[in-house]
C-alpha positions in Angstrom: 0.0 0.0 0.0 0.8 3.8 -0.1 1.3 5.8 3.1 3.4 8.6 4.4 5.6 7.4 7.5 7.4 9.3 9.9 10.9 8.5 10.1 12.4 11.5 12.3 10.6 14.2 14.4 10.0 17.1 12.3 11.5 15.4 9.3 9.0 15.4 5.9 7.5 12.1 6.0 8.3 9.3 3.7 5.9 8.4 1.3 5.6 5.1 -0.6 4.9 1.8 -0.8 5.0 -0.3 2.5 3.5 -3.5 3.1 -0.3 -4.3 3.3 -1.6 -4.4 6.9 -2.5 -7.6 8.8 -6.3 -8.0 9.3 -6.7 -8.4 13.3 -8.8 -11.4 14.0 -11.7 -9.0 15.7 -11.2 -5.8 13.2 -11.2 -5.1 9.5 -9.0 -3.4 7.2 -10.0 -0.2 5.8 -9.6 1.5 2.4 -8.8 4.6 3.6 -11.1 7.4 1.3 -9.7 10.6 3.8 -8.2 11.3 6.7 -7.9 14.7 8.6 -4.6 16.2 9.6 -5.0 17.2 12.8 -3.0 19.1 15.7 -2.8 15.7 17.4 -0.7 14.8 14.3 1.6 17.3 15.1 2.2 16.2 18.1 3.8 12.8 17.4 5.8 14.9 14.0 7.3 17.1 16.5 8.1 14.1 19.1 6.2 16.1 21.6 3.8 12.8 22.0 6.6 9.9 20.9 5.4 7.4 18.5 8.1 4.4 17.9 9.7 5.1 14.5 8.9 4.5 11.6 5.4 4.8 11.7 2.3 6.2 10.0 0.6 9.1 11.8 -3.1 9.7 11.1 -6.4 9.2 13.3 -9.0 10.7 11.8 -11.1 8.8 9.0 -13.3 6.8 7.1 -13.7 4.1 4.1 -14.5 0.9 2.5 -14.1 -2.6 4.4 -11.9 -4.5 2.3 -11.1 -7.2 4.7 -12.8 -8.6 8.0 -11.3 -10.7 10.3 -13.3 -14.2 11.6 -14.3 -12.8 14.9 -15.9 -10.2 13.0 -19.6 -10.2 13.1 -21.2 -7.1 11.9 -18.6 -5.9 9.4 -18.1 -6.8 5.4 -16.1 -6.2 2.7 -17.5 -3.3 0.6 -19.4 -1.4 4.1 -18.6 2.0 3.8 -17.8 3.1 8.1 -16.6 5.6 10.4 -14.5 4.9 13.3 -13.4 7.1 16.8 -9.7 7.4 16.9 -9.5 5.0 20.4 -10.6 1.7 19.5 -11.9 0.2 22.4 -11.6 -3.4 23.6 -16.1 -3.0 24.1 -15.0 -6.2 26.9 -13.5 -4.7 29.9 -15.6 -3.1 32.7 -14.8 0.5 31.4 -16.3 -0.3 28.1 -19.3 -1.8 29.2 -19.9 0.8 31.7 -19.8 3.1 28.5 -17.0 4.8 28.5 -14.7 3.3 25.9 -12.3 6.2 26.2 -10.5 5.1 29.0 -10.4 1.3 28.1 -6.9 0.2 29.3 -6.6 -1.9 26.3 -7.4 0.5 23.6 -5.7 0.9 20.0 -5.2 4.2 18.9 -4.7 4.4 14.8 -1.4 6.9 14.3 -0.2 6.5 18.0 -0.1 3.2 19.1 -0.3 1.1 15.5 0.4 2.4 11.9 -2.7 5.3 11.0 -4.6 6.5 8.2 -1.9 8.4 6.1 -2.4 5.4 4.1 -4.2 3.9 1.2 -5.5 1.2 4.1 -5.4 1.1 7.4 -6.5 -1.9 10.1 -9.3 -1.4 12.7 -9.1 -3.7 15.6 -12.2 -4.4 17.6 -14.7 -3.3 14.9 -17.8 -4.7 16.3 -16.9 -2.4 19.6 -16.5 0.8 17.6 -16.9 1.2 13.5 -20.4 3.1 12.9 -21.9 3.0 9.5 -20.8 6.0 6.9 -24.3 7.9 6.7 -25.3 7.9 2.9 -24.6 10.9 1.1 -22.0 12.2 3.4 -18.9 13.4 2.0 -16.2 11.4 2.7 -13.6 14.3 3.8 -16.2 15.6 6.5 -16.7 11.8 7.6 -13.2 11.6 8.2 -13.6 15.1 10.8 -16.3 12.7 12.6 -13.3 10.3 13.8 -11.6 13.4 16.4 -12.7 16.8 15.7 -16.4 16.9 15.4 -16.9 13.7 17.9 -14.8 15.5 20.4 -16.2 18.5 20.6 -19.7 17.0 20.7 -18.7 14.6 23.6 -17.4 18.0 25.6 -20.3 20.0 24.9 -22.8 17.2 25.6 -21.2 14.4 27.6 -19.1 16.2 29.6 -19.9 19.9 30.0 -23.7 19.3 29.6 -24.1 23.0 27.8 -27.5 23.9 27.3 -29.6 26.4 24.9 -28.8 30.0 25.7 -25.9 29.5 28.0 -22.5 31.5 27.0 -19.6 29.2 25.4 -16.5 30.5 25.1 -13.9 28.4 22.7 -10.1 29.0 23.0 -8.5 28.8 19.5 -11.0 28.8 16.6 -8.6 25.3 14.8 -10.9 22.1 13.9 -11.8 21.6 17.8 -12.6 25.1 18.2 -14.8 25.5 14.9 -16.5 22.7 15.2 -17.8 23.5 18.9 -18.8 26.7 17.7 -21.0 25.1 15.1 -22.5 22.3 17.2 -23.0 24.9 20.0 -25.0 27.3 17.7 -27.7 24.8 16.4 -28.1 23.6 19.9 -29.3 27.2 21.3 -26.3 28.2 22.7 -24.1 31.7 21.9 -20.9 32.1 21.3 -17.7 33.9 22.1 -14.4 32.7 20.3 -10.6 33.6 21.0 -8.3 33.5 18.6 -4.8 35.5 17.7 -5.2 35.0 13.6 -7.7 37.4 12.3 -8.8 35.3 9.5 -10.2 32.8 12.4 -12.1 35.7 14.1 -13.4 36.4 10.2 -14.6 32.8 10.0 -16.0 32.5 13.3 -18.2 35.8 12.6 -19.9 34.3 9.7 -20.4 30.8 11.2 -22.5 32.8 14.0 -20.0 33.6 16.8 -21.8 36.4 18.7 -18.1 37.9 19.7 -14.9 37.3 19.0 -11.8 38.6 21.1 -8.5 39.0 19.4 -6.2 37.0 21.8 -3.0 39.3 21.2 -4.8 41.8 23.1 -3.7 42.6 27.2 -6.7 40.8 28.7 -8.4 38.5 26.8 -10.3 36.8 29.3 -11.7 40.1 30.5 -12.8 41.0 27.2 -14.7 37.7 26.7 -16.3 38.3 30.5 -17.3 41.7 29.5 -18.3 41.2 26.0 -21.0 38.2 27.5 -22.1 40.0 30.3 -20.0 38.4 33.6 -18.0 35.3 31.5 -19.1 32.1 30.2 -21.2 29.5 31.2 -19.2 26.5 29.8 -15.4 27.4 28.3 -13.6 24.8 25.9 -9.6 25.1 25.6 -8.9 23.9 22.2 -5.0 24.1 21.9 -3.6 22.4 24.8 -1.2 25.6 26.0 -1.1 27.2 29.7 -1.6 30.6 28.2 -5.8 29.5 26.3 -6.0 27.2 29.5 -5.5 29.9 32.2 -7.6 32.2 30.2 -10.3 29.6 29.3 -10.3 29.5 33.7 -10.4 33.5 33.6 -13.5 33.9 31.2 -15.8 31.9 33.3 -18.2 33.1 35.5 -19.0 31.7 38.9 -20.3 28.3 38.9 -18.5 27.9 35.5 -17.3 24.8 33.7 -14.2 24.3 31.7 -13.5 21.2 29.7 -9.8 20.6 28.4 -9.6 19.9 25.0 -6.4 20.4 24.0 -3.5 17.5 24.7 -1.1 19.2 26.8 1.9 17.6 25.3 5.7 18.4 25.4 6.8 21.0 27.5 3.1 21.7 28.3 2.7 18.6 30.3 2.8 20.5 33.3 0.9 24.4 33.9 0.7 26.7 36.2 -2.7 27.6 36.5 -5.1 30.5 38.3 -6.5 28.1 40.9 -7.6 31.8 42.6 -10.7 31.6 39.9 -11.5 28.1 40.2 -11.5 28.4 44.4 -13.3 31.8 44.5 -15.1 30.7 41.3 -16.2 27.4 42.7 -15.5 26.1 38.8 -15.6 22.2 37.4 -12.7 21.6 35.3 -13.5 18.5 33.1 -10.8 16.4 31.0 -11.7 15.0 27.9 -10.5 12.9 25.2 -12.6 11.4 22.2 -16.0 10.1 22.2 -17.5 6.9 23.1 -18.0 5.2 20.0 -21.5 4.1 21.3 -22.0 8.2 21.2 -22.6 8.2 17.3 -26.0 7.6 17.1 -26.8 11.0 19.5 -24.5 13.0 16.9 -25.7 11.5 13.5 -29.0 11.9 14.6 -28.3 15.7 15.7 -26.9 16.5 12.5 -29.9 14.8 10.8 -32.3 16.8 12.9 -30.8 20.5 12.5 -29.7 19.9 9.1 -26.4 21.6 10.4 -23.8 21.4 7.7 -20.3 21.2 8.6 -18.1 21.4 5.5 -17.8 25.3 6.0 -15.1 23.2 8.3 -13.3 21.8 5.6 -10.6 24.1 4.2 -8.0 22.2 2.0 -8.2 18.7 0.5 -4.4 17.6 -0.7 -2.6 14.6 -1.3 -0.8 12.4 1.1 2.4 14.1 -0.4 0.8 17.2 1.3 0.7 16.1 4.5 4.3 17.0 5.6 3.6 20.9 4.8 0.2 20.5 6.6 2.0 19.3 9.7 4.3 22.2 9.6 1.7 24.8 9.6 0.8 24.1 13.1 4.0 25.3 14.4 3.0 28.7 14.5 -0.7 30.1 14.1 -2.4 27.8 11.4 -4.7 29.2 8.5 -8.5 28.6 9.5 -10.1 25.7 8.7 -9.1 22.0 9.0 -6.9 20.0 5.7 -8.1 16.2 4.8 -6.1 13.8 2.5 -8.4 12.8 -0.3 -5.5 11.5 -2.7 -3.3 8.7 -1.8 -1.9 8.2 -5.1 0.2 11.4 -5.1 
């Protein structure tokens, strides 16, 4: 098959052609049709979140069953699926007590086996975790349902608990951050964004963002407070950095909750942190970190409902050649929108 490997942190990755990958006995393989480059990429390119070498990054995506494995029992070849980026064991107590994401036996795609920058991939434990591709869907906004979109939903909903015509504030308008705003605006919420690129703040406006706060600015978090009237009801740090995660903290008002979105990673693993606002705040700070796959049917069947189209998400589609300059973008303020490999020929 084709794929792009990593071979050295924050080297261009190797593409070519590597060997097929084994079918597990309980997963399928997968012709890949996209995969999203995401942030969490970058973390394993720049060695921040080690990966053994060589390997092929990518988590995010959808396909065709080409292969299932005998212990398969509700997977084909030629079913077109979706997957969440932590395949779950769907055995252990964790995962029948719903919540796949912290199954200690879990296989992550691009972290812990070879990923999706490939023309195929493997998916262990299908019956735990592939979902059905919904017909019609375009295959490069499927692929955002594997990290971006599910995660944000899973904060909003399964974790945060926002509700229609509470304050959300978002902390970096990327693919975490844009989709929030989008699934937080068709479920009745409003919305403030931070960002420091203006071309993010542009985007946000026109997706229905009722304020945005340039982040360069001396007080961010006061200017989101001020701009909704006494701070936020729910906050959602999209990048992972002390600086959007103190401030996320800071643009809450009392009785506020904060969900950590972005992977601290690197020399982030550790922050100091306002713990003055979350005391005389009394805030919940929630971590999160995918979405139960047994989630789908609650987003699917949102999406169907408010007929909320996502592609305004979708900014670049390149080749897996691409994917090297895509990673690089992240180390300094990315353009808006999120970059999907559709072409794994070139």
């Amino acid at each position: 098959m084709r794929a792009a490997r990593l071979t050295g942190w924050r080297q261009p990755l190797e593409v070519g052609e590597v060997a097929d990958p084994s079918c597990p006995r309980d997963g399928v393989v997968v012709e890949v049709l996209a995969c999203g480059i995401c942030r969490s990429d970058w973390h394993a390119w720049t060695g921040a979140d080690p990966v053994p070498l060589p390997h092929v990054p990518g988590h995010e995506y959808c396909g065709v069953v080409v292969e299932a494995g005998p212990e398969v029992r509700s997977w084909a070849a030629g079913d077109r699926v979706i997957a969440p980026f932590i395949l779950a064991c769907g055995t252990c107590g964790d995962c029948r007590s719903g919540n796949q994401t912290i199954c200690a036996s879990q296989v992550v795609p691009g972290f812990t086996c070879d990923g999706a920058f490939a023309s195929h991939v493997a998916v262990a434990h299908a019956d735990a975790n592939l979902t059905r591709l919904p017909e019609g869907m375009d295959p490069a906004l499927a692929a955002a349902l594997g990290c971006r979109v599910t995660t944000a939903w899973h904060a909003l909903t399964g974790r945060a608990a926002l509700r229609p015509g509470e304050w959300l504030g978002v902390w970096g308008g990327g693919g975490i951050g844009t989709a929030a705003l989008m699934l937080a605006r068709a479920m009745g919420a409003r919305v403030a964004l931070a960002d420091v690129v203006p071309e993010k703040l542009a985007q946000a406006r026109a997706l229905g963002a009722e304020a945005v706060i340039d982040a360069r600015g001396d007080d961010p978090a006061g200017a989101m407070r001020a701009v909704t009237g006494g701070g936020v009801h729910v906050a959602v740090e999209a990048l992972g950095f002390p600086e959007t995660t103190a401030n996320a903290l800071r643009s809450l008002r009392k009785l506020g909750r904060m969900v950590q979105v972005g992977m601290p990673a690197g020399e982030h693993l550790n922050m100091t942190l306002p713990w003055d606002a979350v005391y005389s705040g009394q805030l919940a700070i929630y971590g999160t970190r995918g979405m139960p796959a047994h989630r789908y049917p609650s987003l699917l069947d949102f999406l169907a409902a408010t007929g909320l189209d996502l592609s305004p998400m979708i900014a670049r589609r390149v080749r897996l050649s691409d994917a090297s300059a895509e990673l690089a973008l992240f180390d300094g303020p990315a353009p808006p929108g999120v970059a999907v490999i559709t072409d794994f020929a070139a």
